[in-house]
N, CA, C and O of each residue as an XYZ file, in Angstrom:
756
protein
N     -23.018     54.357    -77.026
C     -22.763     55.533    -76.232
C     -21.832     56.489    -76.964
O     -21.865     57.680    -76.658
N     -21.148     56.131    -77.744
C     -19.928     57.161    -78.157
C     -20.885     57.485    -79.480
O     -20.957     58.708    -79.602
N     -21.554     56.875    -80.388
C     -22.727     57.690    -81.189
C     -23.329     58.636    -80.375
O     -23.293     59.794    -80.791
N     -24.028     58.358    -79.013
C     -24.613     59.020    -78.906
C     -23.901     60.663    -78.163
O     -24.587     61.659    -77.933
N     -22.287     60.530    -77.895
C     -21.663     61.581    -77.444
C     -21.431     62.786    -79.016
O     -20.996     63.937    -79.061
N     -21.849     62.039    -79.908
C     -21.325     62.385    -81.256
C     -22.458     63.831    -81.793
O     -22.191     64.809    -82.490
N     -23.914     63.368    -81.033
C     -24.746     64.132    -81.161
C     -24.995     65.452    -79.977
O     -26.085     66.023    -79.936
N     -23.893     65.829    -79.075
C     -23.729     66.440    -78.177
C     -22.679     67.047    -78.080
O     -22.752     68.080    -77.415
N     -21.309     66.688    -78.674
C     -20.203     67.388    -78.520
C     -19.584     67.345    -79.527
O     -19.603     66.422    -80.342
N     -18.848     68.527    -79.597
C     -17.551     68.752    -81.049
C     -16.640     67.889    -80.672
O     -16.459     67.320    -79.595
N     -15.876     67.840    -82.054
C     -14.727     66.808    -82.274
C     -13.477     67.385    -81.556
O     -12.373     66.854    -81.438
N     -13.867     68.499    -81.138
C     -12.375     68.603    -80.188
C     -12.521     67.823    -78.831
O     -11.595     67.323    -78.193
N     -13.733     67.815    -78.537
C     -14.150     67.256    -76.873
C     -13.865     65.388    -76.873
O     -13.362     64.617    -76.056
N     -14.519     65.211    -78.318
C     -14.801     64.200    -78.055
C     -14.091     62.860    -77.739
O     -14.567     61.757    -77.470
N     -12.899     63.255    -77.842
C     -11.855     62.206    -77.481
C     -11.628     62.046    -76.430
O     -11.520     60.923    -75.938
N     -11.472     63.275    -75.704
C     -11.589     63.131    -73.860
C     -12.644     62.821    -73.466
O     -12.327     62.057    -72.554
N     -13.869     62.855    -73.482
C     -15.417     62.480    -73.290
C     -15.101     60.736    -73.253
O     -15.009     60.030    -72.248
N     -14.995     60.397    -74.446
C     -15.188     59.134    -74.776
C     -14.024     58.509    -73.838
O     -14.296     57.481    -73.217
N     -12.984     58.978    -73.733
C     -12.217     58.099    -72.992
C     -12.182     57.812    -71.233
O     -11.638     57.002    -70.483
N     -13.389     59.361    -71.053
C     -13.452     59.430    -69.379
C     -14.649     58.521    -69.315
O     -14.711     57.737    -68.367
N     -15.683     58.538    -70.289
C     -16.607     57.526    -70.144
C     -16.563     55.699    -70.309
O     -17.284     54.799    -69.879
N     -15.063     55.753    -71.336
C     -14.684     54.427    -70.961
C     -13.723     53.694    -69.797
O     -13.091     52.646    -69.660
N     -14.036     54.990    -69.006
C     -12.726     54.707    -67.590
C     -14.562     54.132    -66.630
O     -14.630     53.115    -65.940
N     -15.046     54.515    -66.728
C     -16.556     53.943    -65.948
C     -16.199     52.460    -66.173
O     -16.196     51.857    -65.099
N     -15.836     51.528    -67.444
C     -15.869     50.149    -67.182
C     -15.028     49.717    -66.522
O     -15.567     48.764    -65.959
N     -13.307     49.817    -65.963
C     -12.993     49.333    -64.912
C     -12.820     49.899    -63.590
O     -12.050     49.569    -62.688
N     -13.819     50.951    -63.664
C     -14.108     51.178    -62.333
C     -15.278     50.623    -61.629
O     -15.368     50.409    -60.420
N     -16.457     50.349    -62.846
C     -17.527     49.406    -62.114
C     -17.153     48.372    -62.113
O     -18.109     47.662    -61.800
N     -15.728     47.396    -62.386
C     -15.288     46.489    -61.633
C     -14.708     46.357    -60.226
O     -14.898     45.534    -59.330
N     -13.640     47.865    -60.370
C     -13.071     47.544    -58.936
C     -14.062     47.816    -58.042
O     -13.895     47.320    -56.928
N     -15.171     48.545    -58.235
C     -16.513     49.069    -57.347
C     -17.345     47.419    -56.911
O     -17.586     46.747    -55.908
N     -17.535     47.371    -58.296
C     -18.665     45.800    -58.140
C     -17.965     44.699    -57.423
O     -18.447     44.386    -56.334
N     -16.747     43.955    -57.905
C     -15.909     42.873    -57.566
C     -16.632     42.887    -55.829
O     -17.603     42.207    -55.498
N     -15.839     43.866    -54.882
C     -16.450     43.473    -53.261
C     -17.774     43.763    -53.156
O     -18.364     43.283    -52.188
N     -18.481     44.550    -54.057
C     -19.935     44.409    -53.794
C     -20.357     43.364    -53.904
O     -20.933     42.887    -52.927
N     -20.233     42.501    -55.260
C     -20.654     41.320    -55.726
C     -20.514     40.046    -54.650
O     -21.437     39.336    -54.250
N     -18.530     39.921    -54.152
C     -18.525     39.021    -53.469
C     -19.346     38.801    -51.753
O     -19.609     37.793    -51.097
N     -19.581     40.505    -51.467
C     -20.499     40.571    -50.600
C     -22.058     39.992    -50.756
O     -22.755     39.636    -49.806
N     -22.357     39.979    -51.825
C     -24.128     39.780    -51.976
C     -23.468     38.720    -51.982
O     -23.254     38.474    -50.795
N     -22.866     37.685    -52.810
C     -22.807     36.166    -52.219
C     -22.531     35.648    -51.003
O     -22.829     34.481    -50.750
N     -21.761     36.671    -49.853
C     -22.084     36.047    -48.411
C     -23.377     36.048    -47.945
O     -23.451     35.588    -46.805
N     -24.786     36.524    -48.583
C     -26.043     36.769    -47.734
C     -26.603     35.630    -48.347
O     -27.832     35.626    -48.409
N     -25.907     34.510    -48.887
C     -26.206     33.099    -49.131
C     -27.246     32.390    -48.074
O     -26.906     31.767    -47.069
N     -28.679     32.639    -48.556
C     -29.726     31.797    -47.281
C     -30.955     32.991    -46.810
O     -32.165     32.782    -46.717
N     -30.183     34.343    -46.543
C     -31.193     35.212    -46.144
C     -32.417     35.498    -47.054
O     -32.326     36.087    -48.131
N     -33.787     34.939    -46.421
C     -34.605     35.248    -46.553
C     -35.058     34.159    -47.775
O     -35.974     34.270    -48.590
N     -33.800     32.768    -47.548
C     -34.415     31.345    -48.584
C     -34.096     31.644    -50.274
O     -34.486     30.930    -51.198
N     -33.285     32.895    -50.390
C     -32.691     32.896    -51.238
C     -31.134     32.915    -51.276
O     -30.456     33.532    -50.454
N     -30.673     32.241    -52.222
C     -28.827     32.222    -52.723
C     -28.361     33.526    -52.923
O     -29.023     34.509    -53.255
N     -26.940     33.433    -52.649
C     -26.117     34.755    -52.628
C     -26.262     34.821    -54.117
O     -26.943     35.833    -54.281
N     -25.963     34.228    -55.478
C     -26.111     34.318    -56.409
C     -27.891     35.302    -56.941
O     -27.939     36.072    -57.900
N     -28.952     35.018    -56.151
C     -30.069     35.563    -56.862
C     -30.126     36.462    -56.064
O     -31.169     37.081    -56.278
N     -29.193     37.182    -54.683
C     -29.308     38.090    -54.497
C     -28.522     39.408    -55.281
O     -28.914     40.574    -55.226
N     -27.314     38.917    -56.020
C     -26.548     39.430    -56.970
C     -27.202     39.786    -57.988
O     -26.956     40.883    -58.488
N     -28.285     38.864    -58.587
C     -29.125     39.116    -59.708
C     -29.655     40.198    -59.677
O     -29.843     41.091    -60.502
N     -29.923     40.017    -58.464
C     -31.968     41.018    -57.789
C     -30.759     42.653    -57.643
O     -30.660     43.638    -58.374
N     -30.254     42.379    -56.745
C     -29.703     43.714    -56.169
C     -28.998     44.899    -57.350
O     -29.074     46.120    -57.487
N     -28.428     43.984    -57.938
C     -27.426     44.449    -59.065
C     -27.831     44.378    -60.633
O     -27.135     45.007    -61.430
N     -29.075     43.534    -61.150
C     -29.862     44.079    -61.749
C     -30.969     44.509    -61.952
O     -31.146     45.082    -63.027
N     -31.831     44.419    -61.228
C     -33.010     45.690    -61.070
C     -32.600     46.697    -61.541
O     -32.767     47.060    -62.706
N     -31.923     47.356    -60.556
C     -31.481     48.882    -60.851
C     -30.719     49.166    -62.376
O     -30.701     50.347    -62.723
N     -30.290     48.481    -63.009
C     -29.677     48.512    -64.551
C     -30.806     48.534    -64.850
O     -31.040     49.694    -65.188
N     -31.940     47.768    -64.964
C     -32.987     47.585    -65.745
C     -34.148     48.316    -65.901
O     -35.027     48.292    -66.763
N     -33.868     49.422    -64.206
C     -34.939     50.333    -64.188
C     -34.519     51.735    -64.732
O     -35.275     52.676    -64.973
N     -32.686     51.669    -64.929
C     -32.192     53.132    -65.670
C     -32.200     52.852    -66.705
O     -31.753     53.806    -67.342
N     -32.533     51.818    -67.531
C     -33.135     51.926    -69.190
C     -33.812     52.515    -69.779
O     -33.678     53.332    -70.690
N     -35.257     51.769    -68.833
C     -36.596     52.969    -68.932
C     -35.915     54.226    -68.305
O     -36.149     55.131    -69.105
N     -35.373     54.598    -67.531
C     -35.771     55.827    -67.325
C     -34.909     56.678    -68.470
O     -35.251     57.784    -68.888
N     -33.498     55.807    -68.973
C     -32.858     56.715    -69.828
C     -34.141     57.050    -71.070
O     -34.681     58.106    -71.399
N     -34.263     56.048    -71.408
C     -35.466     56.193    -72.466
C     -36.635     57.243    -72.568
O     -37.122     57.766    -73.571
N     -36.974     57.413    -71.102
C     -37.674     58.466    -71.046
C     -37.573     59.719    -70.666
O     -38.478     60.478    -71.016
N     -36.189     60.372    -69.669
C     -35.672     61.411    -69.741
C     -34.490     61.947    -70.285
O     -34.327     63.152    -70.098
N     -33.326     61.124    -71.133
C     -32.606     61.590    -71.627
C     -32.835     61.937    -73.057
O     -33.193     61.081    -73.866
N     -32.636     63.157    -73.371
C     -32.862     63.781    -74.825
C     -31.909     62.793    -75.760
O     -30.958     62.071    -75.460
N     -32.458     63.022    -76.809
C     -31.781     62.599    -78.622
C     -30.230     63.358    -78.768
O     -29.141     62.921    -79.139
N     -30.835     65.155    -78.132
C     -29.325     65.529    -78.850
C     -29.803     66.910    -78.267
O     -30.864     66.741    -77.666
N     -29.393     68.186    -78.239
C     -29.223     69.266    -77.954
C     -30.761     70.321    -78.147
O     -31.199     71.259    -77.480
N     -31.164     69.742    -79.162
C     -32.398     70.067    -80.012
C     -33.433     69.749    -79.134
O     -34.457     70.371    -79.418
N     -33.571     68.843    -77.952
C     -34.519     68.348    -77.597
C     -34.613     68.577    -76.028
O     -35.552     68.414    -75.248
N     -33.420     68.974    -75.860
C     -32.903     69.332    -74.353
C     -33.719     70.321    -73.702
O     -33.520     71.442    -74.170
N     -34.592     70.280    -72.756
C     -35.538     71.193    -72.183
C     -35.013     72.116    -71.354
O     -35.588     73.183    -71.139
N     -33.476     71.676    -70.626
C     -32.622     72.268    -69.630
C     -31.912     73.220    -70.115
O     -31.437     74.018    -69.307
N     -31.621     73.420    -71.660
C     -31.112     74.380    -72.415
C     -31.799     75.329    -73.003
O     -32.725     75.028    -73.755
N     -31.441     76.711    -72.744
C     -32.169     78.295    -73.349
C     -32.126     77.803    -74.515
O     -31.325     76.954    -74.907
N     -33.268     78.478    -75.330
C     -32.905     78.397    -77.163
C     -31.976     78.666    -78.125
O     -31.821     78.093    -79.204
N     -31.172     79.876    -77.505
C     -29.584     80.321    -77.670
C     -28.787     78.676    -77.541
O     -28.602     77.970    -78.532
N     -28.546     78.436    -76.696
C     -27.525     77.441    -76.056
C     -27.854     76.248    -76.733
O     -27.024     75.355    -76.901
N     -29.412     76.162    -77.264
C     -29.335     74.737    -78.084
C     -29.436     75.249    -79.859
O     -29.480     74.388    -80.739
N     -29.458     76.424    -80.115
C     -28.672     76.644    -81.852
C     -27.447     77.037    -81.252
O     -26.883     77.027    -82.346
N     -26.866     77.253    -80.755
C     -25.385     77.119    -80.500
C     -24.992     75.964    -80.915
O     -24.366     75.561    -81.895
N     -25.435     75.526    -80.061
C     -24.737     73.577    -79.733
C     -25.032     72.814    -81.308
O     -24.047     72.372    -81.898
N     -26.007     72.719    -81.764
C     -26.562     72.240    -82.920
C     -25.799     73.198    -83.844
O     -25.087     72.511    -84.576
N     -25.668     74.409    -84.090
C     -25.050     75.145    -85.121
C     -23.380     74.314    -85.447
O     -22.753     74.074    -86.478
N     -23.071     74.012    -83.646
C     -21.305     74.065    -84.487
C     -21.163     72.314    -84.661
O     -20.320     71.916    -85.465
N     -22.020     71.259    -83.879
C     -21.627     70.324    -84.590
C     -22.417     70.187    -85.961
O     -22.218     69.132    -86.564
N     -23.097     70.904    -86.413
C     -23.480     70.377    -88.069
C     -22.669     71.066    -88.889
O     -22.539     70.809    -90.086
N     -21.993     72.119    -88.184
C     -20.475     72.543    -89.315
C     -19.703     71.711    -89.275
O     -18.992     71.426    -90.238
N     -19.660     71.113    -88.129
C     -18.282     69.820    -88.045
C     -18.679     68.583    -88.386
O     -18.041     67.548    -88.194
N     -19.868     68.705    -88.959
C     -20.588     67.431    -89.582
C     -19.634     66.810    -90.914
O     -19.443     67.613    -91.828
N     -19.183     65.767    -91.022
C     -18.497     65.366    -92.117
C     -18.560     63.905    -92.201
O     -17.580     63.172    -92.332
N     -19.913     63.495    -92.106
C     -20.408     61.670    -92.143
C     -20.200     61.546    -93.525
O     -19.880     62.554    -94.154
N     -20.322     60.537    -94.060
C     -20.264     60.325    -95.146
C     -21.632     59.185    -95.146
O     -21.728     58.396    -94.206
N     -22.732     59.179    -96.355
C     -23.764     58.290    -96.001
C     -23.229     57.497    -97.192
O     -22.819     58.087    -98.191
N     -23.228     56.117    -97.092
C     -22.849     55.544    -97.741
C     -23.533     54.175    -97.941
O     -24.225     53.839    -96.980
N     -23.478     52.978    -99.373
C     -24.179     51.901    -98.890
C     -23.750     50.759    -98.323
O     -22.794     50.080    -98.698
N     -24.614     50.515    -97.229
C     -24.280     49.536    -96.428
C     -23.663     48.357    -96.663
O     -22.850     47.761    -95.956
N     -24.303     47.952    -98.142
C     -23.301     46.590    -98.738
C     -21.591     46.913    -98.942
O     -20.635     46.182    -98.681
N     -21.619     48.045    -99.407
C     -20.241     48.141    -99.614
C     -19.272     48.299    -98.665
O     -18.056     48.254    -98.854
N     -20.077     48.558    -97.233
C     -19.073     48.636    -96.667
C     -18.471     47.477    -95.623
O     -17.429     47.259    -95.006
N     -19.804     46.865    -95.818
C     -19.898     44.785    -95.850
C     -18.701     44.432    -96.622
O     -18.072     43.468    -96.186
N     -18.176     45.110    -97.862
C     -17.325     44.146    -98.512
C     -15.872     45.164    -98.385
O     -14.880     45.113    -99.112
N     -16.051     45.817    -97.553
C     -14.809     46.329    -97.173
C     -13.829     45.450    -96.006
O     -14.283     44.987    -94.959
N     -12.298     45.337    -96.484
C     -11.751     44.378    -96.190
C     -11.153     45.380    -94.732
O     -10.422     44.732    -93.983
N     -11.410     46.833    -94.319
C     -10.560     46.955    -93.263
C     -11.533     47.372    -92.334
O     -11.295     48.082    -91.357
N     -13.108     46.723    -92.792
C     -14.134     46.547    -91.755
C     -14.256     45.188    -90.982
O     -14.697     45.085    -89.837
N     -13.851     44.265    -91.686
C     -13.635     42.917    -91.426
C     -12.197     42.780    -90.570
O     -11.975     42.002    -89.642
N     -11.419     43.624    -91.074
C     -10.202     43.333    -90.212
C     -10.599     43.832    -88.812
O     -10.505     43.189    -87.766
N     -11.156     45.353    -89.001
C     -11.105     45.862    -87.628
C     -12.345     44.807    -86.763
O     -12.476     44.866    -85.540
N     -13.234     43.816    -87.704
C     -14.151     42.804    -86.757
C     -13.717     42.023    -86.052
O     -13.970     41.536    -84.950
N     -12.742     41.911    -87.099
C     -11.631     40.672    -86.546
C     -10.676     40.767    -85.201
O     -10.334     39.817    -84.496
N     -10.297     42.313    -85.010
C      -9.397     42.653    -84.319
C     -10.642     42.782    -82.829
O     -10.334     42.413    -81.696
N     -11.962     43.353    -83.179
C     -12.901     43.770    -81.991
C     -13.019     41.945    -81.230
O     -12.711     41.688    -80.066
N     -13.455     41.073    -82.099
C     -13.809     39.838    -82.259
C     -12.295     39.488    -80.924
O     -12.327     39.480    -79.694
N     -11.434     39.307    -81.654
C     -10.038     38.927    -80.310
C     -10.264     39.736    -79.159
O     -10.414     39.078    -78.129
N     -10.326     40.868    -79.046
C     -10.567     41.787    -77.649
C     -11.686     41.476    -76.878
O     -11.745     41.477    -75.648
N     -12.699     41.171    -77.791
C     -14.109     40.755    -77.107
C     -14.036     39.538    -76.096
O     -14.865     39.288    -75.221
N     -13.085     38.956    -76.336
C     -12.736     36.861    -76.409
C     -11.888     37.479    -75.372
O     -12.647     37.828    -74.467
N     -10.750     37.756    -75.102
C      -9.962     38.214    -74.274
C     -10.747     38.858    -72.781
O     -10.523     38.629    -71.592
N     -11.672     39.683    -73.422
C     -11.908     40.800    -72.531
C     -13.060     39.653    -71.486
O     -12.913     39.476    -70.277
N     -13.947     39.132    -72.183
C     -15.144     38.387    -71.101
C     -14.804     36.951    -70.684
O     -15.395     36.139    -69.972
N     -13.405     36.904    -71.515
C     -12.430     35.772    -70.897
C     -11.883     36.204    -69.289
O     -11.739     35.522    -68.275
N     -11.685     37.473    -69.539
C     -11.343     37.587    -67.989
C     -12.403     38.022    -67.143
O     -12.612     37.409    -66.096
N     -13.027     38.903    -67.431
C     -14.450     39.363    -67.355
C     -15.228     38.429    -66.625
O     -15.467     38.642    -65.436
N     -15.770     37.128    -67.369
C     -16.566     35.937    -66.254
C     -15.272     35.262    -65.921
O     -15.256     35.548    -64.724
N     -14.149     34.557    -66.116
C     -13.436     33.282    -65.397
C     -12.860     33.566    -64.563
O     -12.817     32.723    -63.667
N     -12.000     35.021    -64.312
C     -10.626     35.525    -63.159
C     -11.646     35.032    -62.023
O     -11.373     33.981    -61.443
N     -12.942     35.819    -61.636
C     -13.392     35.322    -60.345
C     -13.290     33.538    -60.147
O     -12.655     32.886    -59.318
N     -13.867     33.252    -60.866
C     -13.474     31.413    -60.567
C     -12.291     31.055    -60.630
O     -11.923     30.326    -59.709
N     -11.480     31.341    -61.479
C      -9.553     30.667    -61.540
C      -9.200     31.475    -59.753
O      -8.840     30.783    -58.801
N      -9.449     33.295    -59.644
C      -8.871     33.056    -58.158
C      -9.571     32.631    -57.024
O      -9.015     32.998    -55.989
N     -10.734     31.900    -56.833
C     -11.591     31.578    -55.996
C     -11.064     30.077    -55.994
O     -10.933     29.415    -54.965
N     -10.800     29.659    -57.182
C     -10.237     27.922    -57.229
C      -8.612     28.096    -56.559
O      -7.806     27.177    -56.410
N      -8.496     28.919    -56.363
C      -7.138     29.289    -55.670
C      -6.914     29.111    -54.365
O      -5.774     29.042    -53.904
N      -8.145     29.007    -53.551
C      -8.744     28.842    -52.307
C      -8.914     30.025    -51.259
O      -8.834     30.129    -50.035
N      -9.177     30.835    -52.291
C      -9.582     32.869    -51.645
C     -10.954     32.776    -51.096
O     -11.833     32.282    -51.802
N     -11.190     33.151    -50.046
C     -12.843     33.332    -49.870
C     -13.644     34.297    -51.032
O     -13.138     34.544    -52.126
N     -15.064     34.830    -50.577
C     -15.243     35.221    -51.531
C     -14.382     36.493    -51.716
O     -13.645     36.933    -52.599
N     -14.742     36.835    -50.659
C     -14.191     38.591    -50.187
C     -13.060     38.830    -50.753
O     -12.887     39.699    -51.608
N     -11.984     37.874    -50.197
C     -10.676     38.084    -51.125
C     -10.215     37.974    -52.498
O      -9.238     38.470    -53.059
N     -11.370     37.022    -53.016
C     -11.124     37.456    -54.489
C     -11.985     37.988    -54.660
O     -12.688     37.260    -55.362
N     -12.652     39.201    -54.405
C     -13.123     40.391    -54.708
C     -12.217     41.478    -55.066
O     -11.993     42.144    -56.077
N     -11.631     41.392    -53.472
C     -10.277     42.333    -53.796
C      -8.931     42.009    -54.864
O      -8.201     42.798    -55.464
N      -8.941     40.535    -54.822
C      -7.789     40.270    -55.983
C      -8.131     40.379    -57.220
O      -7.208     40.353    -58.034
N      -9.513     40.530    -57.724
C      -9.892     40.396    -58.850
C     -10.264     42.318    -59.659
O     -10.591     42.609    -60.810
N      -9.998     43.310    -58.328
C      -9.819     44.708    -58.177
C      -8.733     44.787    -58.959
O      -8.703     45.471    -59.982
N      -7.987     44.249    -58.628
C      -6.489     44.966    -58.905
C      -5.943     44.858    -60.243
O      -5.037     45.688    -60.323
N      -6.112     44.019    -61.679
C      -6.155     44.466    -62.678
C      -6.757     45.758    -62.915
O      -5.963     46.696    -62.992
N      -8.028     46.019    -63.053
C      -8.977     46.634    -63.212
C      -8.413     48.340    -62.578
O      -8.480     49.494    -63.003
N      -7.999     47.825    -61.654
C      -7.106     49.567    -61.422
C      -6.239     49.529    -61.933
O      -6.054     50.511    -62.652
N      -5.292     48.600    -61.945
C      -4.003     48.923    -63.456
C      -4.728     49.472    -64.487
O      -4.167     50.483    -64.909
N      -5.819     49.193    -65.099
C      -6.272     48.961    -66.426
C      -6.788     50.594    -66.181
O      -6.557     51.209    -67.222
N      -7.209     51.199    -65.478
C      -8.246     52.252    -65.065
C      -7.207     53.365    -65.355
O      -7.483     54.258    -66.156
N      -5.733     53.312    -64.560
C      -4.986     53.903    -64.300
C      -3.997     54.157    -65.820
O      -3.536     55.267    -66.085
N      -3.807     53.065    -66.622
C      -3.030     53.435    -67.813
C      -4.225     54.209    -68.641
O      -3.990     55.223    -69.298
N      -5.471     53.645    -68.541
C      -6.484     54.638    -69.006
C      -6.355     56.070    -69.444
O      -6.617     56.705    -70.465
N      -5.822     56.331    -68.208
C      -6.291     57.926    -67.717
C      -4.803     58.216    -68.303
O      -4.609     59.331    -68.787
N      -3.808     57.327    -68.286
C      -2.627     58.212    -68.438
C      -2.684     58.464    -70.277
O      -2.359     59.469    -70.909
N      -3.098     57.446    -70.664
C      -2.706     56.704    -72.418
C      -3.705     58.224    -72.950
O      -3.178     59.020    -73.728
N      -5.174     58.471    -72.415
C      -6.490     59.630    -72.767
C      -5.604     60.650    -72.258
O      -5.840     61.665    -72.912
N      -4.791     60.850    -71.495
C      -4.329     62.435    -71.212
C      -3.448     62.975    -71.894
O      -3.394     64.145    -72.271
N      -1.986     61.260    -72.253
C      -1.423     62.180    -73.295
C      -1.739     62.401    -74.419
O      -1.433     63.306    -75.196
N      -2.699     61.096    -74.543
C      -2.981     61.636    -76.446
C      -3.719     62.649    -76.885
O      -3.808     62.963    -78.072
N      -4.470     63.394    -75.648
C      -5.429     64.558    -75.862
C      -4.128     65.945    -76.032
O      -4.155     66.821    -76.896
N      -3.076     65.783    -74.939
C      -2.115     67.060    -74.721
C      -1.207     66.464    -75.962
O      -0.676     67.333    -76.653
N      -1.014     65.385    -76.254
C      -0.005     65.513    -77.646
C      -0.774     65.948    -78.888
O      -0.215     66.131    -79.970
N      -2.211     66.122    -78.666
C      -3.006     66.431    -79.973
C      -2.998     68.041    -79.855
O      -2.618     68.822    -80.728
N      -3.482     68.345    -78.630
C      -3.588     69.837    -78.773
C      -1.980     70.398    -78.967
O      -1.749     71.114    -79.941
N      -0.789     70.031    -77.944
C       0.383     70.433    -78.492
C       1.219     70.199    -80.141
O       2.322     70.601    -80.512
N       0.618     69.736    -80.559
C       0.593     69.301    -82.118
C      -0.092     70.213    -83.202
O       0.092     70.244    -84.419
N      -0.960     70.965    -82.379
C      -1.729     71.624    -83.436
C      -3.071     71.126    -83.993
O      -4.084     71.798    -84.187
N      -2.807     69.332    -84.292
C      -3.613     68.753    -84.974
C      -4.550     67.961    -84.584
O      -4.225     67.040    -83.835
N      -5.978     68.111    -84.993
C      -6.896     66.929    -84.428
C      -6.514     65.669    -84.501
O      -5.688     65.192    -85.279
N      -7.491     64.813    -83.191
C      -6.943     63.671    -83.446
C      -7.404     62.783    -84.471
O      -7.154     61.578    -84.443
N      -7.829     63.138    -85.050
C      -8.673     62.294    -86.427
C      -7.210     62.030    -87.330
O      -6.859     61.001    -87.907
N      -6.432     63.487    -87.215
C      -5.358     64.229    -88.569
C      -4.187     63.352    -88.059
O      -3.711     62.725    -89.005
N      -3.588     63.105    -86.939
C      -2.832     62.635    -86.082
C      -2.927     60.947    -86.620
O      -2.042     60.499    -87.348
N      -3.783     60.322    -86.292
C      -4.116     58.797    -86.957
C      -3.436     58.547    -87.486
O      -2.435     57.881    -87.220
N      -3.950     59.259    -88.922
C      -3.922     59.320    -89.753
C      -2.253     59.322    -90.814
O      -2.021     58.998    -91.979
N      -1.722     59.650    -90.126
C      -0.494     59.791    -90.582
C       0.374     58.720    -90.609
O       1.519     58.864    -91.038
């Protein structure tokens, strides 16, 4: 997803973009958590488990906005039917000035040691993250919470997490623009 914000917006946007679109993952927790523990109370209706009603209910619909992304969301600006012809060489004009990829070969960057580190570093977050991700519901349910309630107890990280979100993406966007400097230049230093 953040490739694909790359083909739609300049590098000034794109740091706020990317960070309002990564506030969507703990909000479809605190959203899902009582949905979820709800489809497991309809445990029996209709000779199926609360579990395959979780399946059915909650993935269907993921599985049917695939295809549809696939088939109505455009590549990139160029392809956009909703945009005048002005508005899509606009859009296409200023990110291929701000174009600055570098194509490079793939082996080498296999043997780059601060691609491996940063694997290494994704690799711990990943482990962490679906560590809490699948077990919190079972550790607070073994706690002796119904479902419902650890629905709601299992919310309340997830809005901490939502909430430093928004604060950590707001200042680093207003300390970039009050700085003068992109945030690429900012990093970097």
């Amino acid at each position: 997803m953040v490739l694909y914000l790359t083909y739609w917006f300049p590098k000034a946007y794109r740091g706020r973009l990317v960070a309002n679109f990564m506030l969507a993952i703990p909000f479809a927790n605190i959203v899902g958590a009582p949905i979820s523990t709800a489809l497991l109370g309809l445990d029996g209706f209709l000779g199926l488990h609360g579990w395959q009603w979780m399946f059915l209910l909650e993935g269907v619909p993921a599985c049917a906005l695939a295809f549809a992304v696939l088939a109505f969301l455009p590549s990139g600006p160029e392809e956009a039917s909703w945009l005048d012809p002005d508005e899509r060489r606009a859009i296409t004009a200023r990110l291929k000035s701000e174009d600055s990829s570098q194509h490079r070969n793939f082996a080498a960057a296999l043997a780059d040691p601060k691609v491996w580190a940063l694997g290494v570093v994704y690799l711990g977050y990943s482990i962490g993250y679906y560590g809490v991700q699948l077990w919190l519901p079972q550790i607070v349910q073994a706690m002796g919470f119904s479902n419902f309630a650890t629905g709601l107890l299992i919310m309340m990280p997830f809005a901490v997490t939502m909430a430093a979100m928004a604060y950590w993406a707001a200042t680093a966007t207003e300390a970039g623009s009050a700085s003068g400097m992109s945030p690429s230049r900012r990093w970097s230093r």
